[in-house]
N, C-alpha and C positions, 0 to 999 in steps of 0.2 A: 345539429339538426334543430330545426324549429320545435317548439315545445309549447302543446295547446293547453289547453286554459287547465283539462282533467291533469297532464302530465305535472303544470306548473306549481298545481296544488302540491301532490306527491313528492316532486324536489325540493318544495318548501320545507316537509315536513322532514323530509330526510337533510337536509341543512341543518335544520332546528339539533337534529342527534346528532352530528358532528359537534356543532358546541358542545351539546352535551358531555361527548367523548374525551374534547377537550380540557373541561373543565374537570374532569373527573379520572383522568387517565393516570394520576400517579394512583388512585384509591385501587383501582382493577381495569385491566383493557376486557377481560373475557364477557363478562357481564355485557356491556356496549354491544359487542360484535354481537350476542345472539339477537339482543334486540332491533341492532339495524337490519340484520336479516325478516326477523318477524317482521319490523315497519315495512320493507322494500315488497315482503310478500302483500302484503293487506292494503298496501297501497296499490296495485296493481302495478308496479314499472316492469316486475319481471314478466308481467302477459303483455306487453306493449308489440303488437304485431311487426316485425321485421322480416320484407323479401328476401328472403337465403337467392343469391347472387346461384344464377341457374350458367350463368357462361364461364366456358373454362380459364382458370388462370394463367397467364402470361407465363411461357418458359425462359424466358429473360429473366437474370439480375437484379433486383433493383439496384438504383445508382444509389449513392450513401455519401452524404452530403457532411460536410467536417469542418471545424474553424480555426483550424492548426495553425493557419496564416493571418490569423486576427481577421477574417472574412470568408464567408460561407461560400465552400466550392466545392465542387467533386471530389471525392477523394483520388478519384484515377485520373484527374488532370493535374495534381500538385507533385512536383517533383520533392519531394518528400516519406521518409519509410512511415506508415501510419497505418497501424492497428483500431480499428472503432467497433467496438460494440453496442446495438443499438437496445433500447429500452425493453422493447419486446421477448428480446434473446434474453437479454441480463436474466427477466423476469421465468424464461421457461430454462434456464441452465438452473435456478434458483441459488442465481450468485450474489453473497450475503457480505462480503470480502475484497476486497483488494487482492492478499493473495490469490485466489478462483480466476482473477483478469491476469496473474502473472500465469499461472500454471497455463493461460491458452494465448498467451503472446508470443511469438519467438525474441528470444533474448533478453527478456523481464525476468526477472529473481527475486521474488520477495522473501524473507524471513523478520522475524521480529524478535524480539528480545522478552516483551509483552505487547499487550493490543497498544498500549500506548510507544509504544519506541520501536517503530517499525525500521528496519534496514533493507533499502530497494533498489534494486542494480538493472541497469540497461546496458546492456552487451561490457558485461564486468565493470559498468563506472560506477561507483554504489559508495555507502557511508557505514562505519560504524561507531563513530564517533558519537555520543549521544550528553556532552555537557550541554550546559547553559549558552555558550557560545559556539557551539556546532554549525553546520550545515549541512544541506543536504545537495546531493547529487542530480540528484530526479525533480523537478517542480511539481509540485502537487496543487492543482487549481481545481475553484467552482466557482463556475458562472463568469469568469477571467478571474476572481481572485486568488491571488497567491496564499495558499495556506502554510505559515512560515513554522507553525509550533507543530514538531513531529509529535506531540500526544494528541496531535488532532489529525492527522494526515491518514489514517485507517478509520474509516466511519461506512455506517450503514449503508446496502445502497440499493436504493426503494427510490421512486420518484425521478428516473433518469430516461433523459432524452437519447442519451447515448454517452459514451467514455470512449475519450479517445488515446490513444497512447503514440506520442512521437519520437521516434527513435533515433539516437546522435546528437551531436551538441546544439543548442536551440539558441544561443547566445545573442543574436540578433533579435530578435521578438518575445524571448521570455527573458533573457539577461540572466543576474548571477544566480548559482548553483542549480541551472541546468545544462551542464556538462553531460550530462548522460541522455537527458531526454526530457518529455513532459508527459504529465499524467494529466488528461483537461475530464474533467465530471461535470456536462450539460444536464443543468437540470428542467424539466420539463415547463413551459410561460403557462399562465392562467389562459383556460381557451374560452372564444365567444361565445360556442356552446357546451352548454351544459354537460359533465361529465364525470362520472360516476365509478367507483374500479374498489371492490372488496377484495382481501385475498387472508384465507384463514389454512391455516398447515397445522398438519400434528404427526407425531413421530416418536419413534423410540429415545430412548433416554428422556421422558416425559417433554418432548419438542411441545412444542406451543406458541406460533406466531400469527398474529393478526397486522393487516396493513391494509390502508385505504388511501382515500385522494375522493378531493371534492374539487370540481374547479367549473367556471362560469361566470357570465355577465351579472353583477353586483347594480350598478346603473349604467347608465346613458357613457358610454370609452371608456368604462370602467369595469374593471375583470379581475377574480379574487379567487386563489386556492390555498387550500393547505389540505397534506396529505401527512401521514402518520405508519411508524412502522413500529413493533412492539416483539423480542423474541425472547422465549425462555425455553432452557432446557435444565435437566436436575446434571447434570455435571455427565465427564465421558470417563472419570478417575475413580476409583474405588481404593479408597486406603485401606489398606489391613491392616491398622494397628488401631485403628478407630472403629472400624467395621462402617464407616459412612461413604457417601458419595461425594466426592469433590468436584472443582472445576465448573462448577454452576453456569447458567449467565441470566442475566436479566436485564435486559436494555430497551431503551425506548428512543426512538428519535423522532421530529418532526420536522417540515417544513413549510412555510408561508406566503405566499407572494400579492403584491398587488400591480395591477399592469395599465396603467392608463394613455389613454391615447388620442388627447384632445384633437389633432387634425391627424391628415395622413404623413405630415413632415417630421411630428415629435411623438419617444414613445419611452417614457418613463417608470421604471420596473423597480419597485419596493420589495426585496426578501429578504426573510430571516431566516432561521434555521437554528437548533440546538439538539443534544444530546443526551442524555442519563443511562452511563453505562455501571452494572456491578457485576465485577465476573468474579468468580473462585479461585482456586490455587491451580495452578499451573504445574504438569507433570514433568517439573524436571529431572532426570534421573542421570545417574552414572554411568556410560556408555563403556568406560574400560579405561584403562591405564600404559604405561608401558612398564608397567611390572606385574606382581602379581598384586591384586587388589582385594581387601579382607580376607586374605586366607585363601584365596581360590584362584586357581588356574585359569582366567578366565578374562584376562586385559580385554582383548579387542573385540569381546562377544556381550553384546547387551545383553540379551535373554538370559545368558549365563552369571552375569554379575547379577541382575533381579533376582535370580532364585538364589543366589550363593546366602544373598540377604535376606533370604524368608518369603519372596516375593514369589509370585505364580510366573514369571517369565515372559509378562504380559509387561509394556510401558505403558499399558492403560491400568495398571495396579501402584502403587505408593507405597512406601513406610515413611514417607518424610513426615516427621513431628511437629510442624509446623505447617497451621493452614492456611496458606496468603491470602492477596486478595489482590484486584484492580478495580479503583472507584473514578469516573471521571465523568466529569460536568463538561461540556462543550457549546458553545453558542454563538451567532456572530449574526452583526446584520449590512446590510450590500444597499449600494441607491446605483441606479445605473441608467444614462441616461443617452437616448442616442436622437441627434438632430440633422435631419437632412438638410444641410445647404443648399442643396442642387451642383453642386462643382464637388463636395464633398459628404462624408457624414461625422459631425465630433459627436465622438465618443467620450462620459465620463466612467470613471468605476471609482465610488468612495464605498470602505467598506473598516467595520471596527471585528474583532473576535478575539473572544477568548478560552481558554483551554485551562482548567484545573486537573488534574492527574495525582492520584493517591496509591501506591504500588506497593506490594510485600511479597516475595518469595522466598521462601525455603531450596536455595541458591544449589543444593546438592540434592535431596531428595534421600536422605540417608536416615538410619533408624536411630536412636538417643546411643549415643557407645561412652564408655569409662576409659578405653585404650587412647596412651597416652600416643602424642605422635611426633614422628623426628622430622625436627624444621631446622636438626643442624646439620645431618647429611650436603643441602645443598647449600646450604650457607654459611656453615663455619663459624655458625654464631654457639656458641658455649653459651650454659647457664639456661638452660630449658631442656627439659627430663625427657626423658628419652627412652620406651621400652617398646615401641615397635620397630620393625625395620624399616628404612628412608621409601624402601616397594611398595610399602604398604598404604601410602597414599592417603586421602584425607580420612578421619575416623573419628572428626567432629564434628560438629553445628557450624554451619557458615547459613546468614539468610542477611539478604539482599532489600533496602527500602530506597522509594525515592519522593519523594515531592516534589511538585513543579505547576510551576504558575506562568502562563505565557498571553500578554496583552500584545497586539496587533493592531497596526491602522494602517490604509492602505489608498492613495491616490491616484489615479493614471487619466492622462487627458491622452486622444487619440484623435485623430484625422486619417480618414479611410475614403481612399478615392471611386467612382461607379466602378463597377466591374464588367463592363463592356468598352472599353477603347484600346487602341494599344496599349498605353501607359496605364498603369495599375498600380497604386501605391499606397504608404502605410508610413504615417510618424506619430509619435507621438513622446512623450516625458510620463517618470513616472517618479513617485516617491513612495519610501516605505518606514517604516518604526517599531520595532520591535524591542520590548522587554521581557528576561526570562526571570524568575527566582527557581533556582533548583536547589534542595536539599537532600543530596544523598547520603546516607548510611548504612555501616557494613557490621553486620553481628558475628560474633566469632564467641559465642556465651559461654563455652565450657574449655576448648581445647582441649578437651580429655586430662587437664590439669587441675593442683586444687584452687580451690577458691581465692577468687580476685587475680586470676594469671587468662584470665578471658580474655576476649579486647573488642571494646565496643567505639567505632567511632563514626563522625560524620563529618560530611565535605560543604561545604555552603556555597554556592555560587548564584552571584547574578551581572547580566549583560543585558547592556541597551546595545542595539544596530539603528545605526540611519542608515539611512542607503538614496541615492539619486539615479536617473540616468534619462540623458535623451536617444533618442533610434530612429530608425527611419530602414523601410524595404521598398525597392519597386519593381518592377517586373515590367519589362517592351518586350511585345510582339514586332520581331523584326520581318518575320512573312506567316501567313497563316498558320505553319507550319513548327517556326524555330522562336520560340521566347528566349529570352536572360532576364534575369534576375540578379539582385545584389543589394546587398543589407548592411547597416552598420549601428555598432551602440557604443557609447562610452557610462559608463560605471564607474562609479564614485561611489563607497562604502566605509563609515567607520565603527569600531567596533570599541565597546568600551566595558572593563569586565572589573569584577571583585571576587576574592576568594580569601577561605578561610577553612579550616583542619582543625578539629576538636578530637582527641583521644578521650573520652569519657572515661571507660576503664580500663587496667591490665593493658595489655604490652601495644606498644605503638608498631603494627604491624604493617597495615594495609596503606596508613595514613601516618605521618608527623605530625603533633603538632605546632601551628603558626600560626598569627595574628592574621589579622584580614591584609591586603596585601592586592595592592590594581596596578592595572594596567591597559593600555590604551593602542590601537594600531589602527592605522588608516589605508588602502587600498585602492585601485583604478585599474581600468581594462578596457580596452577597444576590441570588440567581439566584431565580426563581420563574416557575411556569406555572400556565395556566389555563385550558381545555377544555371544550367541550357537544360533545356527541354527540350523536342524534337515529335512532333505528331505523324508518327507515321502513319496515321489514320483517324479515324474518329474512335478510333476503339484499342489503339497501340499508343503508347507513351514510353518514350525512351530519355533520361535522363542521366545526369552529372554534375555532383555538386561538389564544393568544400566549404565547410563551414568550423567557427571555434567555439569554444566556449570557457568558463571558467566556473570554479568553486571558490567562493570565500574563505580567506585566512581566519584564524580564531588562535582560541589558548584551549590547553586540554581540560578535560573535564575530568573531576573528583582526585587535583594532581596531588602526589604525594609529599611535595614539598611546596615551601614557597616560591622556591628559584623557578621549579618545573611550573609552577602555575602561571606566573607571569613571562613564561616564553614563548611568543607565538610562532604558531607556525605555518607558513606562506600558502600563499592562495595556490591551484593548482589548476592546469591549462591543459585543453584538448584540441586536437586541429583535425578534422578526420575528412576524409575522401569519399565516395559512395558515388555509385554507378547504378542505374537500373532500369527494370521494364516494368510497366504497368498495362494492363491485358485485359480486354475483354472478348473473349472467341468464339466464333462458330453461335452467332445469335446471341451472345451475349448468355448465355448456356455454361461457359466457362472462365472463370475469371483466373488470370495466372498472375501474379507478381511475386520478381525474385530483385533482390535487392544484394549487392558485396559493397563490401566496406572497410577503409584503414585507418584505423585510428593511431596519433602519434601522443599519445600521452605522458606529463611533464608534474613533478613537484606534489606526484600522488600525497595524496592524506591517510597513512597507514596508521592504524589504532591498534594495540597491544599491548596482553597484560603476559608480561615477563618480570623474571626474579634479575635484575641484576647480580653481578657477580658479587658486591661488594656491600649486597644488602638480606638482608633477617629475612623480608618477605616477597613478592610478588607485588609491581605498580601499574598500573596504567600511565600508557603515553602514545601521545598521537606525533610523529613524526613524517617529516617530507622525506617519500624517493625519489630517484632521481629519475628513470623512466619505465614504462612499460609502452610495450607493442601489442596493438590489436588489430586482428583483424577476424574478418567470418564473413558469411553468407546467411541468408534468411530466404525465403521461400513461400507462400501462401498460396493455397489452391482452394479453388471453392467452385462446385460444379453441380449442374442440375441437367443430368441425362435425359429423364423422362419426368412427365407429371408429378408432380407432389414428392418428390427425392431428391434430395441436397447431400450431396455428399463432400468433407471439405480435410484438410491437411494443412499443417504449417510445420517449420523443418529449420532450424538456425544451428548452424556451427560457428563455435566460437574457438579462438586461438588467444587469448589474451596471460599475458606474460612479464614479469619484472627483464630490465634487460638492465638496469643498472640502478642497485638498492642494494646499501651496507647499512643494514643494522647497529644499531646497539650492543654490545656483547650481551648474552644470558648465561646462567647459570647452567642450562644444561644441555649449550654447546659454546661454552664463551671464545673458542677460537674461529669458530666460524660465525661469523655476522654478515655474510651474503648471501642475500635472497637473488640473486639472478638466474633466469630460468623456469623461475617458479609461476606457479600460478595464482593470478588474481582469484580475492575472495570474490566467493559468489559469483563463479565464471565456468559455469558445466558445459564441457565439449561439445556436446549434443542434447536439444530439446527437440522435442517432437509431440503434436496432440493431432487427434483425428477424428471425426465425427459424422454418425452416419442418420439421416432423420427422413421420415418415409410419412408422409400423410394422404391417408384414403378417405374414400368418401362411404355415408352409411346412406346414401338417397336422401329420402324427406328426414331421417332419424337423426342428421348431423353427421361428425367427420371425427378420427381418431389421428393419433399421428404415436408415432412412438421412436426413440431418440435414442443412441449409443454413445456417449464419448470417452475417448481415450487419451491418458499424457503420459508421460518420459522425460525426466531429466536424470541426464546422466549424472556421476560422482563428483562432487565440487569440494573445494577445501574454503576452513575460515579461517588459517593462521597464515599466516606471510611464507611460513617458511615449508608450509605445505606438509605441516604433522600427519599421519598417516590416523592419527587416534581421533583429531578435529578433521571431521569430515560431513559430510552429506554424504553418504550409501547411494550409487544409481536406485529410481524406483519409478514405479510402473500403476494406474490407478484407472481404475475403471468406474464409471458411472451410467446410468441408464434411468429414463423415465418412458411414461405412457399416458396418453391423456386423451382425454372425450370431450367435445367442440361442439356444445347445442347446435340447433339450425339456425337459432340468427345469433346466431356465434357472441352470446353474452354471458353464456357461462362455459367454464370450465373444470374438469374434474380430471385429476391426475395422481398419479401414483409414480413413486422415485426411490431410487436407492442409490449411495454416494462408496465411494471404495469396497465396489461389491466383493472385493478379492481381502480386503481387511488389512490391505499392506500395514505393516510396521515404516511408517518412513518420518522421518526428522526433520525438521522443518525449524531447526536453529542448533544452537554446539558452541562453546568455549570451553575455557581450559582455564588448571591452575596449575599450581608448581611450577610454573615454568614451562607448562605444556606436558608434565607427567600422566596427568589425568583428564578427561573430559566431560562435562556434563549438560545432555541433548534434551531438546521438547519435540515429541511428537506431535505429528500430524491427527487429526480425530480417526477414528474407527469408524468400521461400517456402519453407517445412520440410513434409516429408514421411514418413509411414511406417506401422507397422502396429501393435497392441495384441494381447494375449493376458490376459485376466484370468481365474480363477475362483476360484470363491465356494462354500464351504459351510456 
């Protein structure tokens, strides 16, 4: 909007407190917030007269616009499965998380291990691999860059145009390790006009988040924002053995942009962006065993192992003795630059980031014990004392560290054809460079034995990746009606790694040690897609595609020996099929898209910690299956009956399965070593979420709206071999808000409640011994409280 001379005074001065905020924001964000509020009063912007829009709203859809294809188009004209959620929504779901985008996608799985080492699956292809030479599954971008370091791939999300989620292999336009899909996070461009957006929350468990955004014409094509987000809460864990509260958080992030745009051919966009996150100990606890566990009848029942151990039966309660932490600095900056030729537009994207990550858990969650424990039941190793039974499962200190440092540079030139002729096209080269240093270590402080029979060690690892590739997609209209489509890339990637295994103290369990020890491996892949569409109207879309993709080969991470550290293991291949409709009905009032799909999956990257038969303790190793078979259905409803009511559905079955995968022998089933039949980690039968939003009008007084949503995922498994004790429990989460929409709709005031039912549900799980025992993080508890935002 134009902004007169009174207004322009006003946004000056409110500019001037953003620096302020700026400069000042590690000292306190609270302080800032009251007083941009008091400035925004006493300046007058919040009395700035605005006509409340007296005509009724459109019962039509909006269309929702995506760039899945490396160019801006409908979503319901691209033959492609694609979930977007747009800024708005993000903002009124008060979605803080990546996981909040899986729980409302069909066939998204997010779990994490902590906020930095996320594990995320798209119709069961997912990672758990998390060394220094890892990859991941899913591509995680902003703004097209590829975020390669997973301690940076879970961040804040404040300041979004929209998130879009592409489901199936992407191997053509995003290349390697998006075998499962992409995850693209559109961040909002600096606008012409001036624009203004406060938003302060508070809540039980002492919540406390402020977030704003400045953005406008700086001079003459020239256009500048930065926008800020800040959350704390006092922790959702109560240890009993401390009597304090754990699990803190306190983060801050921001971001920058500047947007110029000397004629109407060139437009050149400067951001940055960074992080400061410090959260508390994380509530891992004991879920059960397959024997009996401390004394108590109570293997496969959480609640009942919490209390066996003193605890109130609650996983928002603790005895763990140890109070971890996650510290992580994150930043990165982007140059993007886009030139209209008039035949074409080139596209650059140069972009640098980095990721620091400092991590500590209390890896069981168990109270300090003297009982000594048998580690020669399963292993037949003699000469380590022994006066519990082998049932009895762990009954000491195990805590979990990691370090990690991850540098990133990132290149890509593009050429993008108009989007009006038949032919429509896309090539482009890209390159990439990544360096990791990981340092993990594993405490084992007492073993319930005497002194110096502890065992304290650490793993060292670091890997540089290059990586190449050129591509190319194009798309003819062969009649109004009937498109094709067809994509191709080649991929060049090599990997280059070093490792090393220190036993500090007492017994070399977890780890051997071995001198530092490298190794090297190189890689190539021709990814390609191919596509018909079919318009059977302006409002139906019928499609069929097949596309590949692949994951990068690596070495494992934190291996236990030297031999295991330098054997890599092979990249892994996906080729899947997918059929569908895309729908808009009856005025555009209903929108239906149902999507099936087959996926033929090759050379899986399975990651597990087993006891070999022939060893003292339990290793980590990431090895290739040989196949699994996927296939499912997804589904999305979104509809608007009457005035001001949305009511919407999304529904994915999944079938994904090993059909040929021979293990390892383990200790505790060494003659069975096939997983066929089994179920993919991170692959629940049935997801479902559903949501009902009604907004009425209060006349001259403003407008109210009030919001239900509902998810479901069913029961998933995280061990290959489909332990009954490593599991995800189906479960069920209800949430609801309400909220009050001034007249010229610049503020708002709402009120929210998140698992209003208080589900107990898990939200990560592994295993030791062999898979004797388990131990889970839950999900948060019921959180509560109220919003204040406004917007000019």
């Amino acid at each position: 909007m134009p902004v007169g001379h009174a207004e322009a005074s006003s946004c000056s001065k409110t500019i001037s407190l953003f620096l302020i905020a700026w400069e000042d924001h590690m000292k306190h964000v609270y302080p800032t917030t009251v007083s941009i509020f008091a400035l925004l009063a006493a300046a007058g912007i919040i009395h700035t007269p605005t006509v409340w829009a007296a005509e009724p709203a459109s019962l039509g859809l909006e269309e929702i616009l995506v760039t899945a294809q490396k160019r801006e188009e409908s979503m319901q004209q691209i033959p492609l499965a694609v979930t977007a959620f747009g800024g708005a929504e993000l903002e009124e779901l008060d979605v803080a998380s990546l996981q909040e985008i899986g729980a409302r996608t069909p066939g998204l799985v997010f779990a994490a291990f902590s906020v930095g080492q996320p594990e995320i699956a798209i119709r069961g292809v997912g990672t758990k691999e998390d060394g220094a030479s890892a990859s991941d599954s899913v591509v995680v971008s902003v703004d097209g860059v590829y975020i390669a370091a997973r301690t940076a791939q879970v961040f804040d999300i404040f300041d979004l145009e929209r998130v879009e989620v592409v489901r199936g292999p992407q191997g053509t336009l995003y290349g390697r390790n998006s075998i499962g899909g992409s995850i693209n996070f559109v961040t909002t461009k600096p606008t012409e006009e001036t624009k203004i957006r406060l938003r302060q929350s508070v809540g039980n468990y002492g919540r406390f988040d402020t977030g704003g955004l400045l953005s406008g014409q700086i001079a003459e094509n020239l256009y500048g924002k930065f926008s800020f987000s800040r959350r704390e809460h006092n922790g959702y864990i109560r240890n009993l053995l401390s009597s304090e509260r754990e699990g803190e958080s306190n983060t801050f992030a921001w971001r920058a942009a500047l947007r110029w745009t000397p004629n109407e051919n060139l437009e050149v966009i400067l951001g940055a962006d960074g992080a400061d996150d410090n959260l508390g100990a994380t509530n891992r606890e004991p879920v059960g065993g397959k024997g009996a566990l401390h004394g108590c009848n109570c293997a496969s029942n959480p609640v009942a192992v919490n209390e066996a151990l003193g605890g109130a039966g609650d996983p928002w309660t603790s005895l763990a003795d140890l109070e971890g932490y996650t510290d992580r600095d994150v930043y990165g900056i982007s140059l993007t630059i886009n030139w209209d030729v008039d035949w074409a537009t080139l596209t650059s994207v140069s972009a640098y980031r980095n990721s620091d990550f400092d991590w500590l858990e209390d890896s069981e969650g168990l109270p300090p014990s003297t009982a000594y424990v048998d580690l020669t039941g399963s292993s037949g190793n003699p000469g380590i004392p022994l006066t519990a039974p082998a049932t009895s499962g762990f009954s000491f200190d195990i805590s979990d560290a990691a370090v990690e440092d991850v540098e990133q540079y990132v290149q890509e030139f593009r050429l993008t054809s108009p989007g009006d002729g038949k032919l429509r096209w896309v090539a482009g080269v890209f390159y990439g460079y990544e360096n990791t240093n990981r340092t993990e270590a594993f405490y084992f402080p007492s073993l319930g034995l005497p002194d110096g029979l502890g065992s304290d060690s650490i793993s060292i690892q670091e890997n540089t990746t290059n990586s190449f590739a050129i591509f190319g997609q194009a798309s003819y209209s062969i009649s109004d009606a009937l498109t094709a489509t067809a994509g191709l890339r080649y991929s060049y990637e090599k990997k280059k790694m070093s490792a090393a295994a220190d036993v500090i103290t007492g017994l070399g369990l977890l780890l051997k040690d071995f001198d530092p020890v490298s190794a090297s491996k190189s890689w190539n892949n021709v990814s390609w897609r191919a596509a018909l569409d079919y318009k059977v109207n302006d409002n139906i879309l019928l499609y069929a595609s097949a596309a590949t993709g692949f994951k990068s080969g690596g070495f494992t991470g934190s291996a236990s020996t030297a031999a295991r550290a330098q054997t890599p293991f092979k990249p892994e291949t996906a080729t899947s099929f997918e059929a569908g409709m895309k729908s808009d009905l009856l005025d555009r009032r209903v929108r239906l898209n149902v999507t099936g799909f087959y996926t033929d999956y090759k050379d899986l990257q399975v990651t597990r910690f087993f006891q070999p038969v022939d060893a003292s303790f339990g290793e980590f190793i990431t090895e290739n299956a040989g196949k699994a078979e996927i296939y499912g259905l997804e589904v999305e409803l979104l509809t608007r009956p009457v005035k001001g009511l949305d009511i919407g559905a999304n529904y994915g079955y999944l079938h994904a399965k090993y059909t040929e995968f021979t293990g390892l022998p383990s200790v505790t089933d060494p003659l069975n070593t096939s997983f066929d039949g089994k179920r993919l980690r991170q692959s629940p039968k049935h997801m479902f979420n559903a949501f009902a939003r009604y907004q009425w009008s209060l006349g001259n007084a403003g407008e109210m709206y009030a919001r239900v949503d509902y998810r479901y995922q069913a029961r998933s498994f995280y061990d290959p071999d489909n332990n009954p004790i490593v599991d995800i429990p189906a479960y069920d989460i209800w949430d609801a808000r309400i909220a009050y929409l001034s007249p010229d709709g610049r503020w708002e005031v709402a009120g929210w409640m998140k698992n209003i039912g208080k589900e107990k549900y898990r939200t990560h799980i592994f295993s030791q011994r062999g898979g004797d025992i388990a131990f889970a993080l839950f999900g948060d508890p019921r959180t509560y409280g109220a919003s204040v935002t406004f917007t000019y």
